[in-house]
N, C-alpha and C positions, 0 to 999 in steps of 0.2 A: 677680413680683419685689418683695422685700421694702425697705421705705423705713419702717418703722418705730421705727427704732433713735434718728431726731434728735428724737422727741418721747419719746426715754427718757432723753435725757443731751445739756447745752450745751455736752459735748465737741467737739472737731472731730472729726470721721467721714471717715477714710482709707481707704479701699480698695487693696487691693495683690492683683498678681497677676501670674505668669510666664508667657512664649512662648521655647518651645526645650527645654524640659526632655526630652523625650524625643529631640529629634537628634539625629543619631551626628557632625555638623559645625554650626561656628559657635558662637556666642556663647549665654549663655543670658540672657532680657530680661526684666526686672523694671519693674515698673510701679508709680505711686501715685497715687491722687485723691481730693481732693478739693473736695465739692462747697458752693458755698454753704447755707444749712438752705432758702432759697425756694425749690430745687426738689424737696428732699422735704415739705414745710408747704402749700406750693399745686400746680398743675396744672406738670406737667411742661412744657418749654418745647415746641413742635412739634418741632424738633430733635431731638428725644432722645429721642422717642415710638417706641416699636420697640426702642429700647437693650434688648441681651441680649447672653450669653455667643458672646464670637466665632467660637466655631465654630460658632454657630447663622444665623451669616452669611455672603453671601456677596463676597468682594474687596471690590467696589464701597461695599457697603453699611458694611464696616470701614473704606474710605477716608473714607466721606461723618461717618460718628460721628466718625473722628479731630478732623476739623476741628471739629465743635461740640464734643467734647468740651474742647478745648482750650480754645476761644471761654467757656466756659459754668466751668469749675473756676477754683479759686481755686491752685488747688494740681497741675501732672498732670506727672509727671515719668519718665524712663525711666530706669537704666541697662545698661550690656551688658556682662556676664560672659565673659570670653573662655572659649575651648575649654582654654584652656594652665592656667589657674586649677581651671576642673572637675576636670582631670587629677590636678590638685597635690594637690584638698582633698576634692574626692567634690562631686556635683551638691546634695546636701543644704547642707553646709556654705557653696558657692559662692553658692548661695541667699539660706541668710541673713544672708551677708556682704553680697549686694546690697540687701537689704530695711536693715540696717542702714546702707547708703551714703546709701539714698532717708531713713530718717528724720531725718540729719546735715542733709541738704539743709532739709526742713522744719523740721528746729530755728533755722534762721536765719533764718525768715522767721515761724514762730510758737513764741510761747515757751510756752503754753499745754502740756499733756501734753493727746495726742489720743487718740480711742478709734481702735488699727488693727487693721484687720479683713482678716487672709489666709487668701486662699484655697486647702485644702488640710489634711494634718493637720499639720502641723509642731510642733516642741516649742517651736524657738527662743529656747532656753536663754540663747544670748550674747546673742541681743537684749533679752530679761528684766531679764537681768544689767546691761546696760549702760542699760535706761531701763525702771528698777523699779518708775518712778512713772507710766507708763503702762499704761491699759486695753488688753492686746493679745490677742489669740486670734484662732486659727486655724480657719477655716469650711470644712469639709466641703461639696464643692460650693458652695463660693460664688458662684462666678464665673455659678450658675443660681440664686441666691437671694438676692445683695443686690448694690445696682441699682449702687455707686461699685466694688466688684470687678468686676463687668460691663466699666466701662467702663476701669478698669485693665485688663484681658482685652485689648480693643481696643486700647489703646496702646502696649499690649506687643508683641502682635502685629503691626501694621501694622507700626511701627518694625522689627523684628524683621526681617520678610520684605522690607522696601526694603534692608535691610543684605545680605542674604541675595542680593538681586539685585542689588548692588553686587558683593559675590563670584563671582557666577558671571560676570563679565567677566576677573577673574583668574585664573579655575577653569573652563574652559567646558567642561568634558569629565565633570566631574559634575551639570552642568542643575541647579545652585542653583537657578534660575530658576523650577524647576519646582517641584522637592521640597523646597525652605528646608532640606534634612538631613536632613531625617526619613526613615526607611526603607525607602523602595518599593523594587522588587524593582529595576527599574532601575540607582536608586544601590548599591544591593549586588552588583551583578553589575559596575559599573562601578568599585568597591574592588577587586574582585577581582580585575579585567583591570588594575588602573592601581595599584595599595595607596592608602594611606592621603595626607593630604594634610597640609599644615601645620594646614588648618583643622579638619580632624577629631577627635574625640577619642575618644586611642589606647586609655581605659581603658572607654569603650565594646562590649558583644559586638555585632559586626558579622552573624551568620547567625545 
């Protein structure tokens, strides 16, 4: 895991990174962090020792980073992209509408222009556009190669799958609980017998 970037720039180093983009229901989760420069300049704290790409983990172990990750950033924030939105704009777009929401957020509390580093190939044009003065680009496999998308990965995701499990109390016939949306054969066959749901998204291919 790459931690090289704060002894190339006294930027602030942001990490961004999505949970939900491929599910056919729910929201799509956007995440951001950042970390103070002491834990890439010295030894990582015990905490955070292990921190990787969250599908590289398992529940437990995504709950247990949540919490230090939080404890530990200066900066970790989520938002949630409805389904009704992806619809409207395309999961791209929705995207970077929410990467643009998280760095609104961080403008108010640092005025500085930070370096932010997302994971994925994205162009994110509008976000260019509207902060010109920021160092931004999009990392290819981030989320297994630099350590604050890592744990944006995490925060995206935990968040994400608690919401997800929130839903399946209103939805109990699709096992949110199980699948967070994504599509095992299960929820596909359970579209099929039942169609779509409010939470779903219709512009989705379902088979």
């Amino acid at each position: 895991m790459e931690r090289f970037h704060y002894r190339r720039t006294n930027q602030i180093l942001v990490g961004v990174d999505e949970a939900g983009r491929g599910s056919l229901a729910g929201p799509v989760a956007i995440a951001a962090v950042y970390f103070p420069s002491r834990i890439f300049t010295g030894d990582i704290p015990t905490e955070l020792v292990g921190l990787r790409d969250s599908k590289q983990l398992s529940p437990l172990q995504r709950e247990q980073f949540y919490s230090e990750i939080k404890k530990y950033a200066l900066f970790a924030s989520v938002i949630l992209i409805s389904n009704r939105l992806i619809d409207k704009i395309n999961i791209n777009r929705a995207t970077e509408f929410g990467i643009i929401c998280l760095a609104r957020r961080l403008q108010k509390q640092y005025s500085d222009p930070p370096f932010f580093l997302v994971d994925g190939n994205y162009q994110l044009l509008k976000f260019k556009q509207a902060y010109d003065d920021w160092d931004i680009r999009s990392v290819v496999r981030g989320d297994q190669r630099i350590f604050s998308i890592a744990a944006a990965s995490i925060l995206a995701k935990v968040y994400r799958d608690r919401r997800m499990r929130s839903f399946a109390e209103i939805f109990p016939s699709y096992q949110f609980e199980q699948n967070k949306g994504y599509p095992t054969a299960a929820h596909r066959n359970e579209i099929k017998a039942r169609g779509l749901s409010i939470l779903h998204r219709h512009t989705y291919k379902i088979s």
